[in-house]
N, C-alpha and C positions, 0 to 999 in steps of 0.2 A: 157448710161448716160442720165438724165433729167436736164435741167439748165432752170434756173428762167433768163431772161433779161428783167430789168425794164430801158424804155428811160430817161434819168432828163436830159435837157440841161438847162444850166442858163440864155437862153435869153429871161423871162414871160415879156411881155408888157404890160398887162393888168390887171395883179397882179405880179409887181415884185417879183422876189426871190421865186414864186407861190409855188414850189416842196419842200422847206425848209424852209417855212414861217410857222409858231405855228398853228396848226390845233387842238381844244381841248386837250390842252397841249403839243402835240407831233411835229414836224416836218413833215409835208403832209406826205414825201416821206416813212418815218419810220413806217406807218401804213401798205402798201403795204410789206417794207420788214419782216415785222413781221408776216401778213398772212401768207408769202410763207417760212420764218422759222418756223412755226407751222405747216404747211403742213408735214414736215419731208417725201420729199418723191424728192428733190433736190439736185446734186451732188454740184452743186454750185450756187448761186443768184449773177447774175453780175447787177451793173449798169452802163449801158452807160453814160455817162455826158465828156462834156467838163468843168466842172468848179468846181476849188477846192474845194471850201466852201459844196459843195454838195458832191463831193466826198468823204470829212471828215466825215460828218453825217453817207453818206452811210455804210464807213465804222463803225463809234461807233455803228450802231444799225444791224451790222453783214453781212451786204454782202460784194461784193467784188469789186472793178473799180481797174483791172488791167490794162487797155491805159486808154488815153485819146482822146475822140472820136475828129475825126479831123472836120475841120473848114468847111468843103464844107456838112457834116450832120449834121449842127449846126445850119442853117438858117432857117428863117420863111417859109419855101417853102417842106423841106423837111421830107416824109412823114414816119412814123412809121416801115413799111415794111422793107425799107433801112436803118434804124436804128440797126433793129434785124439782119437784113443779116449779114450786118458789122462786129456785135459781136457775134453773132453766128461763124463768117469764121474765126475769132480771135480764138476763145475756139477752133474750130476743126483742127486749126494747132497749138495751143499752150498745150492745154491741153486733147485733146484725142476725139476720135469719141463719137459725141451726136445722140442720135436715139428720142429723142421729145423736144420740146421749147417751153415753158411757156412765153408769154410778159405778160408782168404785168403792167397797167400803174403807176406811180409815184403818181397820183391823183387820189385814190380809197381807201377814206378810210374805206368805208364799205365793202370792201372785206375781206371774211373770209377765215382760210385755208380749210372751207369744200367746198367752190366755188371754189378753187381750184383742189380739188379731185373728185371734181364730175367732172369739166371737164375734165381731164384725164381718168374717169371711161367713160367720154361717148368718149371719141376720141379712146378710145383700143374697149371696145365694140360694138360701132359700124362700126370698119374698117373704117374708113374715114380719112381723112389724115388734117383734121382742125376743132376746132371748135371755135364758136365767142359767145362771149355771149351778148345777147338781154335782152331788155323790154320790156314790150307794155306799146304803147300808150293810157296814161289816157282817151283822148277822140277821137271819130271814128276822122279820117283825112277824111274819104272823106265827111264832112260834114265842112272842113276847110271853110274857108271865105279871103276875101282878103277886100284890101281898097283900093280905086280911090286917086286919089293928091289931091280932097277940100273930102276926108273923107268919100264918100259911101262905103255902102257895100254893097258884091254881096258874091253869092258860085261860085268855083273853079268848082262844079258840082253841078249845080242845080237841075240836077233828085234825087239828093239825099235827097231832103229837107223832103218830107213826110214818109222817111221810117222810120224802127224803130231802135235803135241803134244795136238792140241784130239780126238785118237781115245784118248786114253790117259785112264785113270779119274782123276778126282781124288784128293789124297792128303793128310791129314791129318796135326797133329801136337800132342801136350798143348801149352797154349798156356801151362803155370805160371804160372797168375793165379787162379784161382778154383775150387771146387768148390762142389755144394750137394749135402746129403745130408738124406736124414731119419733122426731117430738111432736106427731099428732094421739101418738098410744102414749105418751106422756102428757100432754096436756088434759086429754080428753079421758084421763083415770083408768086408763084400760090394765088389766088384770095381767101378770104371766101365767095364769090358770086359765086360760082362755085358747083355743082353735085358733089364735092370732099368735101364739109363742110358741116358740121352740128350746129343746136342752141342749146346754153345750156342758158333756158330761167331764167332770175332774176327778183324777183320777186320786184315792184316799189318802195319798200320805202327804197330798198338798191342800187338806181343808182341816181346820181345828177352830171350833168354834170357842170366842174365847170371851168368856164373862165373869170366869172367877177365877183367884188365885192359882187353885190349884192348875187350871185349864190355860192358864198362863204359862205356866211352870212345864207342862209337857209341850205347849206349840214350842218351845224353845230349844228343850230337846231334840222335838222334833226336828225343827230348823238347823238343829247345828247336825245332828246326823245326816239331813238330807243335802245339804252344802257340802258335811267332810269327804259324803261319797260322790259328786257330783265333780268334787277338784280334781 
């Protein structure tokens, strides 16, 4: 069995209501579940949430929130991994042995269902027991800068100042859209920084990470230019 778990808890502090708040018409979280209902390749799409309002969504736009995730993996502290465990250990004493796990974040609405199957085509052929999907970064980091408290600036690595972008290594970044696990590298806490995982690389104009107003305001943008050109 393959099941989709998407995290939505309802406590956004920096964009209340963030996961079922109106994103280009839709409710954030209903973009994700619609990905991984196109996928067509999921016994079930659970979401985790402790909170109704989100629960109801989840359910009109076709997944499933059979508990209610409890209060101590509800807080600003606690991280993704233990979200999945959770309701992963749910399904395999309530609903039957799972052999892969899909997270899905709730805030990804550029995810497609072929990013979805691409990363199960690369977690089956390549044996590996997880994969995380990445970006790069638009511009080299080792060439980052920093600022003093009255406002200079310096490089973080100043031998880097005369090289040329295209000698400096590429650099990578969690793209927060998707993971695939199998459920013993999920149960058993195992790392995607680990010789057990693999990238399944996306390409920049389909990741915006989105935590604050402003970063709302361009994935949307972003979304509607990458859609107008796409029709």
């Amino acid at each position: 069995m393959k099941i989709a778990i998407i995290p939505a808890r309802g406590g956004s502090k920096r964009i209340p209501h963030k996961n079922i708040k109106l994103f280009c018409g839709k409710p954030m979280i209903a973009w994700s579940i619609e990905a991984a209902r196109a996928a067509r390749i999921f016994d079930h799409i659970i979401v985790s949430t402790d909170d109704d309002n989100i629960a109801k969504i989840a359910n009109k736009y076709g997944a499933k929130t059979p508990f209610s995730r409890p209060p101590h993996l509800s807080d600003d502290y606690t991280g993704t991994a233990a979200v999945v465990k959770h309701a992963l250990g749910w399904v395999l004493e309530n609903l039957g042995v799972v052999k892969h796990v899909c997270t899905i974040y709730a805030t990804a609405p550029f995810l497609e269902s072929n990013d979805i199957i691409d990363g199960f085509k690369l977690l089956t052929k390549r044996e590996c027991e997880m994969t995380i999907a990445v970006t790069s970064f638009p511009f080299p980091i080792q060439r980052a800068i920093k600022l003093s408290m009255d406002g200079a600036v310096s490089m973080f690595e100043p031998t880097n100042f005369i090289k040329r972008s295209q000698d400096l290594e590429p650099s990578y970044h969690d793209a927060g859209q998707l993971y695939w696990a199998t459920t013993e590298a999920v149960m058993n806490d195992q790392s995607a920084f680990t010789p057990i995982a693999r990238a399944q690389v996306l390409p920049r104009h389909k990741v915006q990470d989105i935590d604050t107003i402003e970063d709302w305001t361009r994935a949307e943008l972003m979304f509607m230019a990458w859609h107008a050109k796409t029709k």
